[in-house]
C-alpha positions in Angstrom: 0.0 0.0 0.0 1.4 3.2 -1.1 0.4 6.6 0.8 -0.1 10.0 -1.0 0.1 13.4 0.5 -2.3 15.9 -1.0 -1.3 19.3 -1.2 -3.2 22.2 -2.7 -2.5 22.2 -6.2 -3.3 18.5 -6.7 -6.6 18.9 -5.2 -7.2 22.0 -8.1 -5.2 20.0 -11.0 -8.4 18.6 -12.5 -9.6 22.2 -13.1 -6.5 24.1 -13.4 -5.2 21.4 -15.6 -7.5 19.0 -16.9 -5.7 16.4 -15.0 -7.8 13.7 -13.2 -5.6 13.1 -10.0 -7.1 10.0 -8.2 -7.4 8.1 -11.6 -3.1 8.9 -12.2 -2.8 7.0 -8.9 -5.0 4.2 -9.7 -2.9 4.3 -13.4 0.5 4.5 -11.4 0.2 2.4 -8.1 -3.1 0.0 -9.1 -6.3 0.1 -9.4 -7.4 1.5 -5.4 -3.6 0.3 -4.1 -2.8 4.5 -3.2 -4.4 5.7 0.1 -4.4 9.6 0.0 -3.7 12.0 3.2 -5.4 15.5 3.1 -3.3 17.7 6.0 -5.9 20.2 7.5 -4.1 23.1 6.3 -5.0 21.9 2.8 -8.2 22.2 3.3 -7.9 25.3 5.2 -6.2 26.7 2.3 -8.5 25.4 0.0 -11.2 27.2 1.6 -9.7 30.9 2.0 -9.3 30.4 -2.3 -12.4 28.7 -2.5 -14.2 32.7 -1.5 -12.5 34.2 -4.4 -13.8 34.9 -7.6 -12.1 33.3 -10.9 -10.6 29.8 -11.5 -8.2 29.7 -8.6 -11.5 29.8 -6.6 -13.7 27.2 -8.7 -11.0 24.6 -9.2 -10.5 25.0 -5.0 -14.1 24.7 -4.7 -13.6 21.3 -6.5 -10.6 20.6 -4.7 -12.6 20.8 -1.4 -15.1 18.1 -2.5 -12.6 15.9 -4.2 -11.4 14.6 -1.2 -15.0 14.0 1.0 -15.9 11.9 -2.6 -13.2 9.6 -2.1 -13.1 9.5 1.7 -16.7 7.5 0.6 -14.4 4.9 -1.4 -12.5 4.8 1.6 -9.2 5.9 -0.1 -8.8 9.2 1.8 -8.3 10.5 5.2 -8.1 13.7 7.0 -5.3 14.4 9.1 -4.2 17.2 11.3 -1.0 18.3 9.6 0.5 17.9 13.1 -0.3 14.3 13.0 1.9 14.0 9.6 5.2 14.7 10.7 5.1 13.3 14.4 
């Protein structure tokens, strides 16, 4: 089992850059084989851009729900960036 960190700009890639993220890991590491971590700041930060105007602020509104879609496959968790580097 491989585990993926998820900063910022992967969660906006699929808007920003037509790139669907969680489909490149099942490509690169196997078909649900790459279990994702979401720090809280990410989200954090996510939200502040999310309450601008633009694409910065759709593709973080995506970016914010990308993650709760895939906790549902049981693929992703939440962590308190604390938690991360302890």
């Amino acid at each position: 089992m491989v585990v993926v960190g998820m900063d910022t700009n992967a969660l906006m890639m699929p808007v920003e850059c037509d790139i669907r993220v969680f489909d490149e890991l099942d490509r690169l590491f196997g078909r649900d084989l790459a279990d994702t971590v979401v720090p809280s700041a990410v989200l954090d930060e996510l939200d502040d851009l999310a309450g601008g105007h633009g694409e910065a602020a759709t593709a973080a509104s995506v970016g914010k729900i990308l993650p709760s879609a895939v906790v549902s496959s049981k693929r992703t968790s939440h962590m308190p960036t604390t938690q991360l580097w302890s």
